[in-house]
Structure formats: structure tokens, C-alpha cells
C-alpha positions in Angstrom: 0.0 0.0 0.0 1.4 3.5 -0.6 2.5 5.2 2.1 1.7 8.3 3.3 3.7 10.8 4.8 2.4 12.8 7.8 2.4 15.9 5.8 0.2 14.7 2.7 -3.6 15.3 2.9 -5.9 12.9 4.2 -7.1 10.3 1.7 -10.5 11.2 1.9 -9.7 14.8 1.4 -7.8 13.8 -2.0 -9.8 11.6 -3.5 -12.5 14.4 -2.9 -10.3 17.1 -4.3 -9.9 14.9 -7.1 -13.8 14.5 -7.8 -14.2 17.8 -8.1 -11.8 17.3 -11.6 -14.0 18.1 -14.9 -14.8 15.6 -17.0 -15.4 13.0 -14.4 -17.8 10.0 -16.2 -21.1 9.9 -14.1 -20.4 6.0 -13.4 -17.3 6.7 -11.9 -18.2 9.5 -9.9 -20.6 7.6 -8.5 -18.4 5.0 -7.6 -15.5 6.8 -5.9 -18.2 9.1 -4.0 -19.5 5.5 -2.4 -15.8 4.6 -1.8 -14.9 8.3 -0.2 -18.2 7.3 1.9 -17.0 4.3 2.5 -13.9 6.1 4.0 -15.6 8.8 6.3 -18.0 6.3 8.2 -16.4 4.4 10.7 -16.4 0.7 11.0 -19.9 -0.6 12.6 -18.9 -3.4 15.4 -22.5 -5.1 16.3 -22.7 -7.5 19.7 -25.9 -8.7 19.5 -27.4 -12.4 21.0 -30.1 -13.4 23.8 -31.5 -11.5 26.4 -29.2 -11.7 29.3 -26.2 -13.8 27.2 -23.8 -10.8 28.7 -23.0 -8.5 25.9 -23.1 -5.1 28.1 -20.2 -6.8 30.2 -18.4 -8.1 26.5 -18.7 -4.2 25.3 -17.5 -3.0 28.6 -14.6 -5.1 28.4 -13.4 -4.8 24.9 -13.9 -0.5 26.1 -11.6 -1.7 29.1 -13.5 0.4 31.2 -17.2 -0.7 32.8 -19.4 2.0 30.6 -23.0 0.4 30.3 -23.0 -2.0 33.7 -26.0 -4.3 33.9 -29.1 -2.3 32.8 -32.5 -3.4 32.5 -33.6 -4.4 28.9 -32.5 -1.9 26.5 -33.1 -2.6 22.6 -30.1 -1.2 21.3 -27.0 0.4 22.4 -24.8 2.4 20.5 -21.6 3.3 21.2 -19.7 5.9 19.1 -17.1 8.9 19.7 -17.8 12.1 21.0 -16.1 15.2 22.8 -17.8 14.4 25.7 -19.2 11.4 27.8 -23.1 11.4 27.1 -25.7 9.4 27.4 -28.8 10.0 24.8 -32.3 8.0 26.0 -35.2 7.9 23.3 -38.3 7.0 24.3 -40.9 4.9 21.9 -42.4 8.3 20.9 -38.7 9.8 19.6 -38.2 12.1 22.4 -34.6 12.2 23.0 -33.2 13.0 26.6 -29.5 13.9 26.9 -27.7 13.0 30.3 -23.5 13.9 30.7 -21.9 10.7 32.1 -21.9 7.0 31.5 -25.2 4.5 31.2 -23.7 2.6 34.2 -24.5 5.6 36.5 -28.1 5.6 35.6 -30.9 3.4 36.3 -33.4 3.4 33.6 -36.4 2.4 34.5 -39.1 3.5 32.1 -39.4 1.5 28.8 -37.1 3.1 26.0 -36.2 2.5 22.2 -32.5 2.8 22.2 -30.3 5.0 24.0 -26.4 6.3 22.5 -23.6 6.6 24.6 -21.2 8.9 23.2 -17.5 8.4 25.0 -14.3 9.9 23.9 -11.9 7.0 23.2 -9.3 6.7 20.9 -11.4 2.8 20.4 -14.2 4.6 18.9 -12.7 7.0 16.6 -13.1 4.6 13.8 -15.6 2.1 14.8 -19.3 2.1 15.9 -20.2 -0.7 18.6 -23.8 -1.0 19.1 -25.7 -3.8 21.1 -28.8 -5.6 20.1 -31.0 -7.8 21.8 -32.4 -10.9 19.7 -35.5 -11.8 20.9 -39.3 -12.2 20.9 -41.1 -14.6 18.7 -39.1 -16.8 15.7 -40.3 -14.1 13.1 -38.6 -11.0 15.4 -35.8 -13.1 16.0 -35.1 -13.6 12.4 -35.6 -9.7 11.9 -33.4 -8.1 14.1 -30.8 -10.3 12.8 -31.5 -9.8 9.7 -31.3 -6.0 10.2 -28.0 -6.6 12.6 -26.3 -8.2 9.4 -27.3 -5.7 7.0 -26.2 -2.8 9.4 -23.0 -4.0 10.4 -19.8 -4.9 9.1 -18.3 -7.4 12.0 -20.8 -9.1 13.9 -19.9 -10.6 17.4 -22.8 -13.4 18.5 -22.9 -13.5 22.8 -24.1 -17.2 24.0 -23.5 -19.2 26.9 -24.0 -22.3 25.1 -25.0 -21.3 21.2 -27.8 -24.1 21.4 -29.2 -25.5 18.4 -32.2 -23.1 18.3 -29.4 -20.0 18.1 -27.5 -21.9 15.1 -30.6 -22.4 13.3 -31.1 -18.4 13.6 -27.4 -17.8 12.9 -27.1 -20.3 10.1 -29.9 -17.6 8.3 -27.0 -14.8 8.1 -25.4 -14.5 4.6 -22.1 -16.0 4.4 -20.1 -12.9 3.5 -21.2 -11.5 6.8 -20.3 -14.5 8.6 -16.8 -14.1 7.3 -16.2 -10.8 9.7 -18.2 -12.4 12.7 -16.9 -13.8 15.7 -18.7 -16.0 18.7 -18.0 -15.4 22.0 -18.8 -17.7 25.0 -19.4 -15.2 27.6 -21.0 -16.1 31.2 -17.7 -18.3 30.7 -16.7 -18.1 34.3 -20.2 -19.7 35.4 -19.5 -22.8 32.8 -16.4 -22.9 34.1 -17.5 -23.0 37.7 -20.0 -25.7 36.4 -16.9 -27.8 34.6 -18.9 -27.9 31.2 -17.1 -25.8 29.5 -14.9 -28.5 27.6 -18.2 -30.0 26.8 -20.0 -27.5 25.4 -16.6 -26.1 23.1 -16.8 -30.0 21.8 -20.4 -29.5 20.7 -19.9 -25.8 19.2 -16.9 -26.1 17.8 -17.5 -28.6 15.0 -20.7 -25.6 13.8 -18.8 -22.6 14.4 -15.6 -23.1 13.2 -17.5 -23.4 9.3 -19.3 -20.0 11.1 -17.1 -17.6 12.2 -13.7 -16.2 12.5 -13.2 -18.2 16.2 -14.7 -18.9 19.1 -13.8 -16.9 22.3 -14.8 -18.6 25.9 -15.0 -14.8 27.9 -15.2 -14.7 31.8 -16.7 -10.8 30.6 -18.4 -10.5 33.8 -14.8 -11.0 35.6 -12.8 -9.2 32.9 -14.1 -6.2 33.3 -12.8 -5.6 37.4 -9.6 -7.7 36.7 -8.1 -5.1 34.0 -8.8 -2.2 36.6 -4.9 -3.0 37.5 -3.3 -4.5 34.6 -4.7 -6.8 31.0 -2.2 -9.5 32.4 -4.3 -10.5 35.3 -5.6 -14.1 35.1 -8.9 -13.5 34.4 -8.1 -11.6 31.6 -5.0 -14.0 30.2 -6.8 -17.6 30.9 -10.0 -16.3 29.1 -10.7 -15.7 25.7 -11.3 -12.6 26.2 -7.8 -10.4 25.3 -7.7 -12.7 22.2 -11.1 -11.6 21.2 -10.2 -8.5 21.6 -6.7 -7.9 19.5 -8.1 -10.8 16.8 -11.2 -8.0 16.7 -9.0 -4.9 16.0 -6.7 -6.6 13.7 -9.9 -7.0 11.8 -10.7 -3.7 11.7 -7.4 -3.2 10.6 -7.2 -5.6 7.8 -10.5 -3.3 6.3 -9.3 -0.1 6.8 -6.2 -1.3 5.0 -8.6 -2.0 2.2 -10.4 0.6 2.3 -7.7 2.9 1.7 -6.0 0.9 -1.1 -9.5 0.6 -2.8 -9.4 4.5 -2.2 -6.2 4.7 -3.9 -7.0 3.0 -7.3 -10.0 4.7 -7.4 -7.8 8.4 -7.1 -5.9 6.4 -10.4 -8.8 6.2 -11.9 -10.1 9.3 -11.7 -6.6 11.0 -12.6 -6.8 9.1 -15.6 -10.5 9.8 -16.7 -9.6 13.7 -15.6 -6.5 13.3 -17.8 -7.9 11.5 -20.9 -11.9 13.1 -21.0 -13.7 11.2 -23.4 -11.6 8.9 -25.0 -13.6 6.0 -26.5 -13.5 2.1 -26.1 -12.3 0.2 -28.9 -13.6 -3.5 -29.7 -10.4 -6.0 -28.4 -10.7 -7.8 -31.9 -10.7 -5.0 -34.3 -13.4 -2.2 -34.8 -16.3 -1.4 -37.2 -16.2 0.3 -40.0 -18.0 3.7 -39.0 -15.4 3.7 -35.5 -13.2 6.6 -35.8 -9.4 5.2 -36.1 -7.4 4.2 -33.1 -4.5 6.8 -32.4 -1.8 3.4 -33.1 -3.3 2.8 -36.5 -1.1 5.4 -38.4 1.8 4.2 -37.0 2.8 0.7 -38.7 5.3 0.1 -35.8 2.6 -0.7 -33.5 1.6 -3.8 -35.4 2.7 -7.6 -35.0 3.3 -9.1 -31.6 2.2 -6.3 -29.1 -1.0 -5.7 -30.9 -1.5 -9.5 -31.4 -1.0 -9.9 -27.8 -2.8 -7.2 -26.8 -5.7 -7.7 -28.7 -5.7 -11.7 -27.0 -5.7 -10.5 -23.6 -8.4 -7.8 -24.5 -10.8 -10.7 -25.9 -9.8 -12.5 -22.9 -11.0 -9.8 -20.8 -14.1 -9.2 -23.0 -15.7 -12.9 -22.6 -14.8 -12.6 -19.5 -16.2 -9.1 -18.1 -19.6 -10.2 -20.2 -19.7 -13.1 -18.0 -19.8 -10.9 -15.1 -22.2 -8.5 -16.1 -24.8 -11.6 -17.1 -23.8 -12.5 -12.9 -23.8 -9.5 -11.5 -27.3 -8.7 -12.8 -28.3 -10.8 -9.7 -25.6 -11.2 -7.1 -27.1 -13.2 -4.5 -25.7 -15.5 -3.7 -23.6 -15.4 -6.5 -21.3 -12.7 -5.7 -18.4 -15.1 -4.3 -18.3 -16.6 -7.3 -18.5 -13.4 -9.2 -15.2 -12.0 -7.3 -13.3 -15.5 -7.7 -13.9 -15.0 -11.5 -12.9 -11.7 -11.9 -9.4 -12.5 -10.2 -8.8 -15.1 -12.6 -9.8 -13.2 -15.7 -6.8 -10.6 -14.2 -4.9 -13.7 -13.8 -5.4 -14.7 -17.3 -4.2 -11.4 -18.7 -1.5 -11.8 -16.9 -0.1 -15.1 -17.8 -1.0 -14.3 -21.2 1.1 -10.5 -21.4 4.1 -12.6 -19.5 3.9 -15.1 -22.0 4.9 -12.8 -24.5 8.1 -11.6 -23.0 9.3 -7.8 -22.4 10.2 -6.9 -25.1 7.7 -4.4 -26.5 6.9 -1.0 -24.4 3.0 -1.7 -25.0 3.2 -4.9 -23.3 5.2 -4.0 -20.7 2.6 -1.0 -19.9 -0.3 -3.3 -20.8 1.1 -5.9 -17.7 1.8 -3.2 -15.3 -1.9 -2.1 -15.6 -3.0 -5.5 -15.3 -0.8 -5.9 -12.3 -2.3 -3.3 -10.2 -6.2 -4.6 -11.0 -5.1 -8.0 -9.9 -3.8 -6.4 -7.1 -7.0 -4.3 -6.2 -9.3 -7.6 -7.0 -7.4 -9.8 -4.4 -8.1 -6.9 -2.0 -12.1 -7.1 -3.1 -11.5 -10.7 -2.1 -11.5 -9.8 1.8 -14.4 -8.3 1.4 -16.3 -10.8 0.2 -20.6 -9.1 -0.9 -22.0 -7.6 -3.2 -20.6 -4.2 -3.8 -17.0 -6.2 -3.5 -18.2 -8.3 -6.5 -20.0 -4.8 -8.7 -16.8 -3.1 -8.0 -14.3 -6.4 -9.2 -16.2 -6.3 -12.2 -16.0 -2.4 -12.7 -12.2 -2.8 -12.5 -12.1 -5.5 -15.3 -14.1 -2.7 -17.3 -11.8 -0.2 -16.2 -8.8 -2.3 -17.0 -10.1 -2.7 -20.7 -10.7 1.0 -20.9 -7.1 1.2 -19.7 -5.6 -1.2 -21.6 -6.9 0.5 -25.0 -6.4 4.0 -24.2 -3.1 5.0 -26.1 -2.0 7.9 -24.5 -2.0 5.9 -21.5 0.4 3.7 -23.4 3.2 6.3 -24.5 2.9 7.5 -21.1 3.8 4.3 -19.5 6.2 3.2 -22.5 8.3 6.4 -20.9 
């Protein structure tokens, strides 16, 4: 990824500088404008399970600090940054009362919607951690979660056991969410007292390890006192918990990381559509009669291998990026398979421009390009839904327009 140095501007605040570039095509401005959104909102971190299955005391100890204690049945919970430490209560008819000071120093009695804690810590700077309670009938239960997994980006299940009634629920989310989620075992220390805990890890752990990213056994409840002196006391070591908690940012991590490279060869992108306005796609085999001529046609030194080989990988590209499209037109559940296809179409190019050696200046620009959307489709791969998939196959579209633009060429040849 390319660094940058503390002096530079923001990401965000060049890729917006660069959208305000003329000659911008409206399908790309769209695109980086969800990417540069995609940037300013911070990562949304849902704990959600079973009334009572202890994710106040999970929330308060991935915060290190106890902020929300054991309240009475609250809805949801969110947590986000803000100047100040303040609780906001809403009430079922949207009045909203703001109180300075943490949830745990309250005790709300009166039935509310939601309430939002806002806390300054560095831990919610970039993230969003709200809590939501599953429960009700079979049809509620299967609504909140389906809201939960639409909302969030890394979903973290609380259960003492995960019975077979919460993995029927769970098995409903779609798989690309369950590739960010995490289970966590809290009211651990009462299994533990209860020495079941290596029983019930032998009957969840053949379900969730197909489920989510690991399983956690959390003493929460325990955690939270035992970091007041130091995150090496025993609670905190023999649990799951400090595992949970560094696998948990090194996932937020991981998606920032690619967030920002998507960011960055989306800025290429738009330097090149601000640089080039207009230019035309050319058909990879040849082009009709009424096209007007390609800038390389005049110039009888851009014929034999490198436009042989060029125009291979471009009808390479073409059957493939049709492919795509015909997919994409309806991406669940297909959009794994959509992003898995793209990356070999890049891969494809690939082996085919290596093939023909180094030789020619085209080629060698024509790889180089192809390089970096290989690059930015294995990143895609993390992501793993459905905008991931629409934006693989947008690259393979961009890489044609790329890949045929001869200004781009010269430029590259140099």
C-alpha cells in the first residue's frame, strides 16, 4: 500500500479534491463518492445475542473500562465517539433526553427505544459498537438479525451455550457477513464453575468453526474488574477474552487497509479519466467500419506481436467481463463466485502478457496495468458481498478502458 507521509492530505480529502476534476464520467463518480463514503464512516462493530447472554459486560470489556454495567432491557446500544461522555435515552415516541456521564451511573427504569452513549476514546474514533438484543417470537428473532447483518460490518454473537435453536437463527445470516463475525462464549466463568465448558466447546466447535472467525470462551463478567490493575491479570490471560479482543481490531485493521488501497485506485482512476476526457472504447478484436481510427493505426510500428497480444488479452477480458455482467445482474448469492472470476480473468491477462516476454513497451505497460487490477481484485477478495463483486467487475471494465487507451500507453512506455 502507498505510504503516506504525515504531511500529505488525508485520503478522503484527495480523493474528494480529485472528484471535483472536470470531465469526471457519471459511473465513476458515483463509484469513488461511495468509496470516499466508504472512508468517512467508521467501521460498525455489532454485539448482539439473547437477552441476558452478557453483551453489556463483552462491550464493557473490549472499552476496558465498565461504561454500560447491567441495565435493565434496552433494545439497542450504541456506542460511538464524541467530545464528551453522554448518554442520549429515546423514548418509543422519539423524544430524545441527553444526560453527561456514562449508562452505568443511571438506572433506567421507564421502557425506551435505544439509547447512544457517546465516549471519547481513541477505540471509537473509527468504529461504531452498538448492542442488540435478539428476541421475541421466531419471526422477530429472524428480523433483528436480519437488520443486525445488514447494518453492520463485524458481527460478534454473545451465548453461553449457542444451542441448536441460536444456530438455526445464525445459520440464516449471509455467508459474506459471517466471514467478519466472531462467537463469543461469555458467562464463561459460570461454565467454568459448572466444569462444562470443555463440553459445550466439543459440541460448538465442529458448527462454528464453518461459522465464524473463532470462538472466544469470555469470563466478561470477571474481565471487566480484573483489567482495573493490569490486562495480564488471570482472568483476563486464561480467558478468551484479550484474544477476542486484538483478533477483533486486527480486523478492523485488515479493512481499513482496504479501504484505503480501494481509495487509492480509485484516485488512479479518476486521474486518468480527468487526464484522458472522453476517450472511447475500442472493440479488443478490431473495430467497425463507422469507428473513428485508433491513435496506433497510423503508426505501422505498433503492429505484430504487441497488438496480437494485446488484442488476445483484450478478448480474454471481453468474454470474461460479459460473464460478469450476465452475474452481477443478480448477485445473490452469486457474488463469491462473481469475485473469484474476476481474479482469474486478471490472472489470465496476466499469464498471457508474461507469455509474450518484455520486449515491446506496450506490453510492458499493458502488464503493469493489469498488475495493479489484480492487485485491487485480491483486496475485493477480503471483502467478500455484493458491492465487492459490482466493484471487481468495474475494475475488469476499467482495465479494458485502460488497456486500450493510447495515450496511457506512450505515457507508461516512458
Amino acid at each position: 500500500m502507498t505510504q503516506v507521509h504525515s504531511h500529505s492530505p488525508p485520503l478522503d480529502v484527495t480523493l474528494e479534491q480529485a472528484l471535483q476534476a472536470p470531465g469526471i464520467p457519471q459511473e465513476l463518480d458515483a463509484r469513488a463518492r461511495r468509496v470516499l463514503e466508504r472512508l468517512r464512516t467508521p467501521v460498525r462493530v455489532v454485539v448482539l445475542g439473547p437477552e441476558r447472554s452478557g453483551k453489556s459486560a463483552l462491550i464493557d470489556m473490549l472499552l476496558e473500562q465498565t461504561i454500560l454495567g447491567q441495565q435493565p432491557k434496552i433494545p439497542i446500544i450504541e456506542l460511538c465517539f464524541g467530545d464528551t461522555a453522554t448518554v442520549g435515552v429515546e423514548d418509543h415516541d422519539g423524544r430524545i433526553t441527553t444526560l453527561p456521564g456514562h449508562l452505568v451511573d443511571f438506572d433506567i427504569t421507564r421502557d425506551i427505544l435505544s439509547v447512544q452513549q457517546q465516549l471519547p476514546l481513541e477505540f471509537l474514533r473509527d468504529q461504531t459498537v452498538t448492542e442488540i438484543t435478539v428476541d421475541g417470537s421466531a419471526t422477530q428473532k429472524q428480523a433483528i438479525l436480519r437488520y443486525a447483518a445488514d447494518y453492520a460490518d463485524v458481527l460478534i454473537w454473545c451465548s453461553s451455550t449457542f444451542n441448536p435453536a441460536e444456530q438455526a437463527l445464525w445459520a440464516q445470516v449471509p455467508d459474506a457477513r459471517k466471514d467478519n463475525s466472531f462467537l463469543a462464549l461469555t458467562l464463561a466463568d459460570q461454565t467454568v464453575n459448572q466444569a462444562a465448558l470443555p463440553k459445550v466447546l466439543e459440541r460448538v466447535a465442529p458448527v462454528a468453526q464453518h461459522e465464524f472467525l473463532g470462538i472466544y470462551p469470555v469470563s466478561a463478567l470477571q474481565e471487566v474488574p480484573a483489567q482495573g490493575a493490569t490486562h495480564e491479570t488471570g482472568l483476563w490471560r486464561s480467558s478468551g477474552g484479550q484474544q477476542l479482543r486484538a483478533d477483533l481490531l486486527q480486523q478492523l485493521r485488515t479493512g481499513r487497509m482496504a479501504d484505503a488501497d480501494h481509495a487509492e485506485w480509485m484516485l488512479r482512476q479518476l486521474t486518468l479519466a480527468a487526464s484522458v476526457p472522453g476517450t472511447a472504447l475500442r472493440a479488443p478484436a478490431g473495430r467497425a467500419a463507422d469507428d473513428p481510427p485508433s491513435a496506433t493505426e497510423d503508426k505501422p510500428e505498433a503492429k505484430g506481436q504487441g497488438d496480437t497480444v494485446l488484442n488476445r488479452a483484450l478478448s480474454q477480458l471481453q468474454s470474461r467481463a460479459q460473464d460478469m455482467l450476465a452475474e452481477a445482474g443478480d448477485l445473490d448469492p452469486q457474488s463469491e463466485a462473481v469475485l473469484a472470476q474476476c481474479l482469474e480473468a486478471a490472472r489470465e491477462m496476466t499469464s498471457t502478457l508474461m507469455a509474450a516476454g518484455g520486449t515491446c513497451p506496450e506490453l510492458n505497460a499493458a502488464q503493469e496495468v493489469v498488475e495493479e487490477g489484480e492487485e485491487m481484485l485480491m483486496l475485493l477478495q477480503l471483502e467478500q458481498n455484493d458491492e465487492a463483486a459490482l466493484d471487481a467487475v468495474t475494475v475488469l471494465l476499467q482495465l479494458k478502458k485502460e488497456m486500450t487507451q493510447p495515450p496511457l500507453m506512450s505515457e507508461r512506455a516512458e
